[in-house]
N, C-alpha and C positions, 0 to 999 in steps of 0.2 A: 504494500500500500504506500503510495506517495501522495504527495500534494500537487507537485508536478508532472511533466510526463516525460520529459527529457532524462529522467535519472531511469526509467523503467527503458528507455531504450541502448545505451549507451553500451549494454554489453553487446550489443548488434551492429550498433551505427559506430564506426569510428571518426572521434573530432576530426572537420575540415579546418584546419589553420586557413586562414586568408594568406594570399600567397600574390596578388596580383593588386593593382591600382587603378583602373581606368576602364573604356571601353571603349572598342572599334566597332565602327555598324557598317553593316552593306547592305545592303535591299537589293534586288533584282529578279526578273523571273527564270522560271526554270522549266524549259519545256516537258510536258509529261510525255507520256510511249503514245498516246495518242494525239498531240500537238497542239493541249490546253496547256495556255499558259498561268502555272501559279507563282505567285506573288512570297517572295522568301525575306525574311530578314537573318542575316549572321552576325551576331555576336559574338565576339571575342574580346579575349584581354589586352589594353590596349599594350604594349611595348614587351609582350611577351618573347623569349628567344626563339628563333627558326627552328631549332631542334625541339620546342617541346611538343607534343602529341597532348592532347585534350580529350576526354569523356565528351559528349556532348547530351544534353538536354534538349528534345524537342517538345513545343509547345502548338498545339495545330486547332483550330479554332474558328469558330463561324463570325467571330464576335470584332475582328478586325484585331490583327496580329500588332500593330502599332497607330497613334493615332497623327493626324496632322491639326497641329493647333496654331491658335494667334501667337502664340509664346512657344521661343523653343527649349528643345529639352534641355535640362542641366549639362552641360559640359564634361564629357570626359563617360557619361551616363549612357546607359541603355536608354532606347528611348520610349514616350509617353505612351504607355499603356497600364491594360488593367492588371500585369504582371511586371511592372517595372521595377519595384524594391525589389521581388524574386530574384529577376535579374540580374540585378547587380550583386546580389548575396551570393549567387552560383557562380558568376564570372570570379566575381572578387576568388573564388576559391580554387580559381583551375578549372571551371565546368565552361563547354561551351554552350552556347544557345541557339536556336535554331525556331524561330518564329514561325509559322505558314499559314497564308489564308486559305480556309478549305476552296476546293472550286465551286465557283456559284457567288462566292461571297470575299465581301473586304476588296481589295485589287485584285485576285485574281478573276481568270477569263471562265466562261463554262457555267454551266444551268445546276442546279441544287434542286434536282426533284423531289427529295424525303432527307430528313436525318441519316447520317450516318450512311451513303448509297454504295455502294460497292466499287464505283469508281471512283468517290471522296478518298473510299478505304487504302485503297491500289494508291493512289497518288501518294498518299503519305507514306505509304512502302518504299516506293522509289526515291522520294526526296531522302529517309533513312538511308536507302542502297547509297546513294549520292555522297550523303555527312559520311559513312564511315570510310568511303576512297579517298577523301582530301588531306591533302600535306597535315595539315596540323590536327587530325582525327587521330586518337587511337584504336579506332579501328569500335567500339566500343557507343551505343545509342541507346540511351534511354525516353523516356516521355514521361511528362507531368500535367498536372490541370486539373478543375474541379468545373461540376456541372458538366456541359457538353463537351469542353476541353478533355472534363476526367473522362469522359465514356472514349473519347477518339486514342486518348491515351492506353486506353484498356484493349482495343483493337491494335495497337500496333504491333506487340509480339507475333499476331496473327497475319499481318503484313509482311512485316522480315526478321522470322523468327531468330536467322545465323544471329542478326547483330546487335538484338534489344536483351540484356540482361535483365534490363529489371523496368517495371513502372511505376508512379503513383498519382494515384486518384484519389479525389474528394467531393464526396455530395453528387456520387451518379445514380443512375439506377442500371438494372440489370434486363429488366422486363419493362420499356415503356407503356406500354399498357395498362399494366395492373399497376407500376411504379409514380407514374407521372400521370398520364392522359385521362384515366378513369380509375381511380383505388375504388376497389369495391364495387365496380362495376357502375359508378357514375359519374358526369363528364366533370372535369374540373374547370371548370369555363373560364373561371376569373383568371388564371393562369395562360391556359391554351390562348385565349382573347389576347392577351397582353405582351408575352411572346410570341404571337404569331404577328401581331403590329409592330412592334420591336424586330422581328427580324427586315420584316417587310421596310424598313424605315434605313436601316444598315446597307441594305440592298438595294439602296439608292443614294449612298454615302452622306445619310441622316444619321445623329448619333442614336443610342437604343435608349430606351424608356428608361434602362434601368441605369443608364449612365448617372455617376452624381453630378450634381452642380455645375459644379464647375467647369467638370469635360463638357457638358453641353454646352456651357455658355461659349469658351473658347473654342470648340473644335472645328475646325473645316471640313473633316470628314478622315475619311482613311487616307493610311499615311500613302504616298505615291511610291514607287521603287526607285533607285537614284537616276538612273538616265530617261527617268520621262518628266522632264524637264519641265515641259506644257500643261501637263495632264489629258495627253491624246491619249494616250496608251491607258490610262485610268478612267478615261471618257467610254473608249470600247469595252472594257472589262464591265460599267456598269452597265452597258446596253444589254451586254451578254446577261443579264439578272433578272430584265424584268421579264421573263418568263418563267420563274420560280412558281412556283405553287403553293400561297397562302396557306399553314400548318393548321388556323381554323375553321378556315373552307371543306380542307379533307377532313380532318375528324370529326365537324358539327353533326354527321347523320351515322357516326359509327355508334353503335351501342354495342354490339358483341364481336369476338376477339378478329373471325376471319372475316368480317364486313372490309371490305376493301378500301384501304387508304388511298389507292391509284388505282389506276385501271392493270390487274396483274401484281397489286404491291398489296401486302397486309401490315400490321405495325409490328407483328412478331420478324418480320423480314429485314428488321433493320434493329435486333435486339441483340443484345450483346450475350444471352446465354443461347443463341443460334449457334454463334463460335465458341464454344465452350471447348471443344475437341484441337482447333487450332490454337487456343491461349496456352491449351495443357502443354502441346506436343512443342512449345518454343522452351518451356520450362524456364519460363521468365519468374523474376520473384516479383509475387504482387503485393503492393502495400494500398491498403483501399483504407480510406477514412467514412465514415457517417457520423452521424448525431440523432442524437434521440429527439431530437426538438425541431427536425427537419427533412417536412416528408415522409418518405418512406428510405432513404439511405443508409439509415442504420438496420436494417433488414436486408437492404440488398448487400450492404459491406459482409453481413452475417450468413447469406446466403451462397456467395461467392467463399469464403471460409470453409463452409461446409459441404460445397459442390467441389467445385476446383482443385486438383492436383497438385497444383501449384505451390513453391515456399509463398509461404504469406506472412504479415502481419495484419490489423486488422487494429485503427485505434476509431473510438466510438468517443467522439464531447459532447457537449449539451448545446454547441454553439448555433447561432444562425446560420446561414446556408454560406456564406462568403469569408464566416470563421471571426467577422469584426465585432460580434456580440454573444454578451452567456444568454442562454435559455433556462439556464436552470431556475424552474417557480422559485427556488429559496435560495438564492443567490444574494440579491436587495442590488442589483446595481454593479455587483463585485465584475471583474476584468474577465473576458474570457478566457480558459483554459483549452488549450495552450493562447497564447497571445500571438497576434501575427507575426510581430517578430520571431518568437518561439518557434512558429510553423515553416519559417523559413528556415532557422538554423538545424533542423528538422530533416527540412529537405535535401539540403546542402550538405549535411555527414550521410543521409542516406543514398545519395550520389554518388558521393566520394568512393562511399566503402563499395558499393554491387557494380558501379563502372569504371572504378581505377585499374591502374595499370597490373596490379597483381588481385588473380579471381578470390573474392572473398565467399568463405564458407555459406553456404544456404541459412536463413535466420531462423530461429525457433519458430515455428509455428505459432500462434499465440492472439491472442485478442485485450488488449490494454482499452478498458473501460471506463470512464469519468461516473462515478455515483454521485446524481442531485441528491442534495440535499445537505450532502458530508463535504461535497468540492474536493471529492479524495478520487485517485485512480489507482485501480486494483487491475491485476492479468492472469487472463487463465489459457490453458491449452485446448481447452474443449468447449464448446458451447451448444445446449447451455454449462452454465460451469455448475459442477457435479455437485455443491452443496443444494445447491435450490432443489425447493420441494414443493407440490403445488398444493394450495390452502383452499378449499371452498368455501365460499359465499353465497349467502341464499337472503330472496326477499321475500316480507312477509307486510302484513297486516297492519297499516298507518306508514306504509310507506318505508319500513326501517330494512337494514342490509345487515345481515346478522350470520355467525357462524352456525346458530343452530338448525336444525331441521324445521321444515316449514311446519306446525300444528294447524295451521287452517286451511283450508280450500277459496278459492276468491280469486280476484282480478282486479287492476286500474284499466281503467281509461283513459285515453290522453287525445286531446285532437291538437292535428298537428300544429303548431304554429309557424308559420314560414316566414316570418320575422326574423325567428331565432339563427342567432349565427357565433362565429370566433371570432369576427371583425378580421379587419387586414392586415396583423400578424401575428397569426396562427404560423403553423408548420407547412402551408402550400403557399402562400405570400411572401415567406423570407427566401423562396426560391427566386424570385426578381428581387432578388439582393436587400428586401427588406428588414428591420429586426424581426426575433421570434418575440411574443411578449403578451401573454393572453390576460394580463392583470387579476383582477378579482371577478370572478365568473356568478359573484350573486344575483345580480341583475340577469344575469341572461336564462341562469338556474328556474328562474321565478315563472319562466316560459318553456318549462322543459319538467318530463315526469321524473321525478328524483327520490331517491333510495339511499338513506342515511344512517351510517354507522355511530355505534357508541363511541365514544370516547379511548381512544387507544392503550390500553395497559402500558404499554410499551414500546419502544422507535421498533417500526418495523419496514423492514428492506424485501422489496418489490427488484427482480431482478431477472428478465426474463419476456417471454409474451404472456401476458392475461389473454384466459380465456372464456369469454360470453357463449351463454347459449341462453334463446329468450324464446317462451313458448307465447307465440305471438297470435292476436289476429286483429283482419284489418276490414274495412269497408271496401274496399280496393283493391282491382287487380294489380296494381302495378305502384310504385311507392319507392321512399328509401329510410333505411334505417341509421340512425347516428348512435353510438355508445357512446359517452364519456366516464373517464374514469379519475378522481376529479380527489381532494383533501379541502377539509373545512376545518381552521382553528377557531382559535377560545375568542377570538376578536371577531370572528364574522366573514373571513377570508374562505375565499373560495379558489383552491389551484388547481388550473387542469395539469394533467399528470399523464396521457396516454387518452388515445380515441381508436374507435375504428369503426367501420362503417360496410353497408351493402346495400346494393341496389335488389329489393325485393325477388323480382325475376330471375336474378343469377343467384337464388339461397341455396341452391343444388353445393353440396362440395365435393372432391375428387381426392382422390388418391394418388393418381395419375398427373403428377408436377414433373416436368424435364427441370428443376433445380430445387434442391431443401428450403422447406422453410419451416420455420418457427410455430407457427401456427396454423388457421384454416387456409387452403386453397382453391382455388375455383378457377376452372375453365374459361367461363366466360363464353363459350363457342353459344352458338345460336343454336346446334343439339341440345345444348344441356339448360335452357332457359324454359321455363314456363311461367303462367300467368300466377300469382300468389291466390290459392283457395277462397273468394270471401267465405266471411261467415266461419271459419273454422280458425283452430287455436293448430299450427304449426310450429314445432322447432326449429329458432333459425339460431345456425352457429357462426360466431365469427371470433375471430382473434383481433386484439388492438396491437397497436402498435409497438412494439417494445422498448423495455425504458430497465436503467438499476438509479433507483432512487431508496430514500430513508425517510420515511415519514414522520415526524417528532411525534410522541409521546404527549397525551393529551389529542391530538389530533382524530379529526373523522373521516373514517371514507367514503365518499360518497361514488354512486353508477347515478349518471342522469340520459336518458331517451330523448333522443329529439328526431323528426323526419325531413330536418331538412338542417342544412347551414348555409344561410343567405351569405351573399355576397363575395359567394368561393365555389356553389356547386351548381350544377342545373338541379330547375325543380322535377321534382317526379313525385307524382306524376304533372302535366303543367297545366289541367285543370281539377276543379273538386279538391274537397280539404278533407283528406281520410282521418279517421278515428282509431285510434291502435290501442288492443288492449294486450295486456304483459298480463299474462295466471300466473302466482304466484310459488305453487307446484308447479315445476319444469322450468324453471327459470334460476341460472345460478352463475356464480361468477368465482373462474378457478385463478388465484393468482400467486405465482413462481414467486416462494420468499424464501429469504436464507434464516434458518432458525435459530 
């Protein structure tokens, strides 16, 4: 157990001393095997000697690889982007860098018909083949990024497996579908909507929605390569874009999994456990980060752990999606763990050591986790980790959540309120780089059926996925269900803690998952959908999101029901306001604690 995270890594990662001063940039295109031109920035140390050979770091990216602003970059510096400190932390240490706009987008030439396309994929391979032939290469590439960055990153060993040792990613997913686009089988709209305007916006060298401040106010647009002087040559790259295909156009009418995102494309076709077989067979080491407090990426970090072959590690914070804020409900404001600086000094030994010139041992396997509430970080080799046990929960009669067996028969009612929501930063919000921060959830509680625990004996540690089963029925064939799993103190504080949710239609679950998870799974396919029984009490099972948190002592837990979260999901159904009633016999709440 630490307080920090750098002491639980160090017998893996070996310190990068800084070894270098400065930075040299080049930009230029690079023809691919089919004669799209993409858009490269190099990175080097600036006055490094002719003999030294360099690791290098590739970063490949929808999001414009560097920017062009009013103001130019710092002198001697990498230049303005959304990874520029990174930057200069890995040059300063011997690493080189290797920028790339995916094609379709930023300066380079070529169409971006879907996420992640198979000839995005291919290009990034070849610019790799490319960094490891050049004079000052050691022959040696890895890749970093988080969000879509991290997912291109995770595909590269499957590109060119000879020459990628090692990657790391933060805050992807595994299964866009179930990950991102629909959790639980309904549409994320607020998100989808927002980046799919944000890309649409880049792709016409606008800056993105979720740009801060100040990058919008100064930027001119994406950075040019150096010999296009005019911006003719940045003029045609963005002709080449606007025939993209808007991300909320094609998924607006998806609802199950093989509904077609293009004509011939589904969104499993562009998922990263498709390659699961090419990631294994490079036997790259993967280092994947998530957070409990963002999305679903502390699941897929966890899921990739326990599918994948591969040496891994696997670190889990509480932070927002972009790592500049804690999530932790009982934080009060405290700094994020790790801290960005942190996360770069991070990155920087974990470079050194898996791409330096002499091959470093494969790492422990292992999963280093941040516990809310303690602000401490614990590592185990297996997950879940072997002490946790799972505790039942049962609801009864005035609403209370209680350990013991149900003595009555009965039921609530609840109609839905479509009011009720997380507001906009919840855990699918801070993925457009906003904080996580759900405050005090009494007010919203006040609109939602709620099921409240005694008073705590004792701190108790939740460590794991919870698991809901709610013996349900509705007015409605069609609907969606929201769990939250939520703490109430002695002041009137209400913390959410873990949700999860289903879209009525897909209550079917399977057995049949092409990668581990933690809790329930579901298809999603339009075989396995039917309409929800009116009139009849159904079990529906779902799993929340998982979390290692400590609840203080004194403290209550609460499970509250809602069938909708404004201002984050599409409604369903999108007319009529169903009635859900919860029996209180078949209804229980299992949750992984360390005793």
């Amino acid at each position: 157990m630490s307080r920090d995270l750098l002491p639980l890594l160090e017998a893996s990662f070996a310190p990068a001393a800084p070894r270098y001063k400065g930075v040299q940039v080049e930009s230029f295109y690079r023809l691919m095997s089919d004669g799209v031109r993409v858009a490269i920035d190099v990175l080097l140390p600036l006055n490094r000697a002719a003999s030294d050979r360099l690791p290098t770091v590739m970063v490949m990216t929808r999001y414009w690889r560097s920017f062009a602003m009013m103001i130019p970059s710092p002198p001697k510096s990498a230049p303005i982007s959304a990874n520029m400190e990174l930057w200069n932390t890995l040059i300063e240490r011997g690493i080189a860098v290797v920028a790339v706009d995916g094609r379709g987008s930023g300066a380079s030439f070529g169409a971006h018909p879907h996420p992640w396309s198979a000839r995005e994929l291919a290009d990034y391979g070849e610019v790799a083949e490319w960094v490891s032939e050049q004079a000052w290469s050691n022959g040696k590439v890895g890749a970093s990024g988080f969000s879509y960055e991290g997912s291109t990153a995770q595909y590269l060993p499957a590109s060119a497996p000879k020459i990628v040792p090692a990657i790391l990613s933060q805050q992807t997913e595994l299964d866009p579908f179930a990950d991102v686009a629909l959790p639980g089988g309904i549409f994320n709209e607020a998100f989808i909507s927002a980046w799919s305007e944000s890309n649409h916006r880049q792709d016409n060298n606008k800056p993105a929605v979720f740009f801060p401040f100040l990058v919008k106010l100064f930027s001119k647009g994406v950075r040019r390569v150096d010999a296009d002087k005019d911006g003719a040559l940045l003029k045609q790259a963005i002709a080449d874009h606007a025939g993209n295909p808007p991300v909320y156009a094609a998924m607006d009418s998806i609802t199950y999994r093989d509904d077609p995102y293009l004509p011939g494309v589904t969104v499993d076709d562009f998922a990263v456990f498709k390659r699961q077989k090419d990631i294994e067979a490079s036997g790259a080491v993967l280092f994947n980060w998530g957070s409990w407090m963002d999305g679903r990426t502390a699941e897929t970090a966890l899921s990739r752990f326990n599918t994948f072959s591969n040496p891994q590690v696997v670190v889990i914070t509480a932070s927002s999606h972009d790592g500049s804020q804690n999530g932790d409900p009982y934080a009060n404001g405290a700094k994020p763990s790790p801290t960005p600086a942190q996360n770069r000094e991070i990155q920087a030994r974990y470079f050194q050591t898996f791409l330096g010139e002499k091959s470093a041992p494969a790492p422990r396997k292992r999963v280093i986790y941040y516990v809310m509430g303690l602000g401490e970080w614990r590592e185990t080799e297996v997950w879940p980790p072997a002490h946790v046990t799972p505790q039942r929960w049962q609801i009864g009669v005035g609403r209370v959540l209680t350990q013991a067996a149900p003595t009555q028969t009965g039921h609530d009612d609840y109609t839905v309120d479509f009011s009720a929501t997380t507001g906009k930063n919840n855990r699918w919000h801070t993925e457009l780089v906003k904080p996580v921060k759900y405050g005090n959830r009494a007010a919203q509680d006040a609109k939602l059926l709620t099921y409240t625990g005694a008073p705590l004996t004792s701190d108790l540690e939740i460590t794991g996925h919870p698991l809901i089963e709610i013996m349900l029925k509705s007015t409605h064939p069609d609907g969606a269900l929201y769990v939250y799993l939520e703490s109430l103190d002695s002041n009137g504080i209400v913390r959410y803690l873990s949700d999860g949710q289903v879209r009525l239609i897909h209550r079917q679950t399977s057995d049949d998952s092409p990668y581990w998870v933690g809790g329930v799974y579901r298809t999603y396919r339009r075989a396995d959908a039917a309409p929800f029984p009116v009139g009849q009490f159904v079990p529906v099972r779902l799993s929340l999101h998982p979390l290692s948190v400590v609840v203080p002592r004194g403290s209550r837990l609460r499970v509250a029901i809602a069938g909708h979260d404004a201002q984050t999901f599409r409604r369903i159904p999108s007319d009529g306001v169903p009635t859900l009633s919860v029996a209180w016999d078949g209804t229980w709440v299992e949750l992984p604690v360390n005793p």
